[in-house]
C-alpha positions, 0 to 999 in steps of 0.5 A, a space after each residue: 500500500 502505498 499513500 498518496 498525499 495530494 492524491 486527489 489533484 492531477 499528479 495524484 491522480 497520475 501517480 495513482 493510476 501509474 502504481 495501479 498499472 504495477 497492481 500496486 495499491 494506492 491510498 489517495 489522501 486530501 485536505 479531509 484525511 489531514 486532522 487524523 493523518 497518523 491513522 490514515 498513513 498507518 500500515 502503507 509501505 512509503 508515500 508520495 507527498 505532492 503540496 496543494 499547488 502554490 500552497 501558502 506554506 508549503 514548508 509547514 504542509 510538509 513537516 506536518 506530513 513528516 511527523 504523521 509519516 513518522 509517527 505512523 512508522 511509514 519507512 519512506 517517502 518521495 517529495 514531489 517538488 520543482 526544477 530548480 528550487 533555489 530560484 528566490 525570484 520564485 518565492 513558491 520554488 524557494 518553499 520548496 527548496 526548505 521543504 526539499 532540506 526538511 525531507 532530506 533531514 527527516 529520518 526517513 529514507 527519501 526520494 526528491 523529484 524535480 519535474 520541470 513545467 508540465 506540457 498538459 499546462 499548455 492548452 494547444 487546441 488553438 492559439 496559445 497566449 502566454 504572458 512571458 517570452 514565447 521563445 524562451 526555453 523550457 525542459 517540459 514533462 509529461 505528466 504521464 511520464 512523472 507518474 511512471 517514474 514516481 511509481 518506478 523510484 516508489 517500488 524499485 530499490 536503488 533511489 534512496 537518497 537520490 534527487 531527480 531532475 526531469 523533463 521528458 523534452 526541451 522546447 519553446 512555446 512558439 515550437 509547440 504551438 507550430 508543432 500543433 499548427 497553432 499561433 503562440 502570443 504573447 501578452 504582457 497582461 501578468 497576475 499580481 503575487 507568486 505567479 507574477 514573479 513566476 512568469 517574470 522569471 520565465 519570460 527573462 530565463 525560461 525553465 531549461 531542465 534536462 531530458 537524459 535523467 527522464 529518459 534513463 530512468 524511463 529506458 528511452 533515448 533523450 534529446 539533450 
């Protein structure tokens, strides 16, 4: 048995569904499960720990996990967190980056995945507009693809202690939206807050992630 903390969002969902294809049970666990977290983590095998997206304090969401973890005698965990956490002109990525420093000094034994932007963000039905540089470079992952490589470390030995950079591909937005025969635009219409400076950061550097630790993981050639 294996908990999915945040496992009724769309990567928990994802995770799920990639544990389920090894008939390997999952037990999905929300905002409801969190006052009895102890009890609902007991007798599970590890945990994947995803935070609720943009969470106000994501290091305290993840030393409350911690504890429950602990306390319930659940050996291991996988912490879902970011390409490039130290980035502080990102104040969420830099939340996770204590929260990464929290489950490395927790006691349990630790896996941390790092996926870059996911491609199901981009909606490439029709035109896209983006409120950063069209051009600049991004390492995007496939969904799909983390869940198979959060089930993979879940299961396997061999990724205790490891950190996991992943991106199933590198391009642009104006490169996936010629893919899909549609127009990239950009506007310079930008939110207030932690989502603001995120696409302030993204339209000045991009979000570049490597593919070949994907692709290692997953057996598969990488574009670099």
């Amino acid at each position: 048995m294996i908990a999915v903390l945040g496992g009724h969002g769309k990567t928990g969902r994802a995770v799920l569904a990639a544990l389920s294809e090894r008939d390997v049970e999952g037990r999905p666990l929300g905002r409801a499960d969190w006052p009895e977290l102890t009890d609902a983590v007991a007798g599970c095998a590890a945990a994947y720990l995803i935070a609720p997206n943009l969470h106000p304090d994501e290091p305290a969401y993840v030393a409350q996990a911690l504890t429950a973890l602990a306390r319930a005698e659940v050996p291991r965990v996988v912490y879902h967190s970011v390409a490039s956490p130290y980035a502080p002109e990102m104040p969420h990525h830099l939340g996770k980056a204590v929260s990464e420093d929290l489950v490395r000094r927790s006691g349990l034994a630790w896996t941390i995945l790092q996926p870059g932007a996911y491609l199901q963000n981009l909606d490439l039905s029709g035109p896209v507009t983006v409120p950063y540089d069209v051009d600049a470079v991004f390492g995007f992952a496939d969904l799909r693809d983390v869940a198979q490589v959060a089930a993979l470390v879940l299961l396997e030995d061999g990724h205790v202690g490891a950190t996991y950079e992943l991106a199933t591909r590198t391009a642009t937005v104006a490169e996936l939206a010629a893919e899909a025969g549609v127009a990239a635009v950009r506007t310079d219409e930008r939110p207030d807050g932690w989502l603001g400076a995120m696409f302030d950061y993204y339209d000045r550097h991009g979000l570049p992630v490597g593919t070949r630790t994907m692709a290692g993981l997953l057996a598969r050639d990488g574009d670099s």
